[in-house]
C-alpha positions in Angstrom: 70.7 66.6 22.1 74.3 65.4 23.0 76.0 68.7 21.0 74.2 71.3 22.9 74.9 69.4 26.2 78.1 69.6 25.6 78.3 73.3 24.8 76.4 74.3 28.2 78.7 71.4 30.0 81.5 72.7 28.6 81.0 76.6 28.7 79.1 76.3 32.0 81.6 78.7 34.2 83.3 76.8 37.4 86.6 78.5 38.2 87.6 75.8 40.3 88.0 73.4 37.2 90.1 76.2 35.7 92.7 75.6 38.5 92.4 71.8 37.6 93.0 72.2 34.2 95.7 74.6 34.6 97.5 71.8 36.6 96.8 69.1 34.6 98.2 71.6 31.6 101.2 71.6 33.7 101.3 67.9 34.4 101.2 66.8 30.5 104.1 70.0 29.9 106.2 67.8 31.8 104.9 64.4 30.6 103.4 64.3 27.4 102.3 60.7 27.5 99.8 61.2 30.3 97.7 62.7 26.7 97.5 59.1 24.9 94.6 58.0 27.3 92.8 61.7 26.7 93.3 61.3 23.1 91.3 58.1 22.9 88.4 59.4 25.2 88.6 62.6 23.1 88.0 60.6 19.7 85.4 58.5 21.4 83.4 61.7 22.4 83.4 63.3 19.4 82.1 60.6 17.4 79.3 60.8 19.6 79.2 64.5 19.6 78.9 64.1 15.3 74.8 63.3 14.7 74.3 62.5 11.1 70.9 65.2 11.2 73.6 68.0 12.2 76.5 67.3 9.8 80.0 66.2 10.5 81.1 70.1 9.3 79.1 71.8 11.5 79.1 69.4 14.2 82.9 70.2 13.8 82.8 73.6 14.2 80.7 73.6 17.0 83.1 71.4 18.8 86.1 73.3 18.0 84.7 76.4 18.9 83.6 75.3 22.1 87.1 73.8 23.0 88.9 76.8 21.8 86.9 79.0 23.9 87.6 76.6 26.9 91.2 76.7 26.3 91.8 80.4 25.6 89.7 80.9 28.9 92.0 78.4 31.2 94.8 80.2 29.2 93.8 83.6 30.8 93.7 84.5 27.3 90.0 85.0 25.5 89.6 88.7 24.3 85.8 88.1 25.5 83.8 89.7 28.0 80.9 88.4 29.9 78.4 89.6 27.0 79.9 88.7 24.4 81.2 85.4 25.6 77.0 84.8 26.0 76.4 85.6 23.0 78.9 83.5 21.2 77.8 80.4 23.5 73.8 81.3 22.3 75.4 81.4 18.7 76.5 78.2 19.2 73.1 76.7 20.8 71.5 78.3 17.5 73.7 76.3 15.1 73.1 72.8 17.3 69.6 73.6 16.3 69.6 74.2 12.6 68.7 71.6 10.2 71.1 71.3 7.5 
């Protein structure tokens, strides 16, 4: 399924595309227009990342936990270790499952 895809592409750990992001974070700091085209692939994802069998809710709350925990990580700032960022990622692979 597309949803859990994305939470293992997502949460799969590659430091170098911390570096990236933290540049491009940079980048649109200085130039908040280079977002517009982001924006549109964003809402073009999602809806795609939304399966009627899941549930818009908790298809939502998957998403948006799985890009908060990307962003606190490329903000050097998720309280998570190792384990418990694991678990948390499992947690979410558990509720991609679920029938409603």
């Amino acid at each position: 399924r597309e949803i859990k895809a994305y939470i293992l592409s997502t949460l799969g750990r590659d430091r170098k595309m911390d570096r990236i992001g933290a540049s491009l974070l940079a980048a649109i700091a200085h130039n908040p227009k280079l977002l517009d085209p982001a924006r549109e692939d964003y809402r073009r994802r999602l809806n795609k990342l939304i399966p009627a069998e899941l549930g818009f809710e908790r298809a939502a709350v998957i998403v948006l936990a799985v890009d908060g925990l990307r962003l606190l990580e490329l903000l050097s700032l998720s309280p998570f270790n190792e384990n418990q960022r694991k678990k948390v990622m499992e947690e979410l692979l558990k509720l991609a499952d679920e029938e409603i």
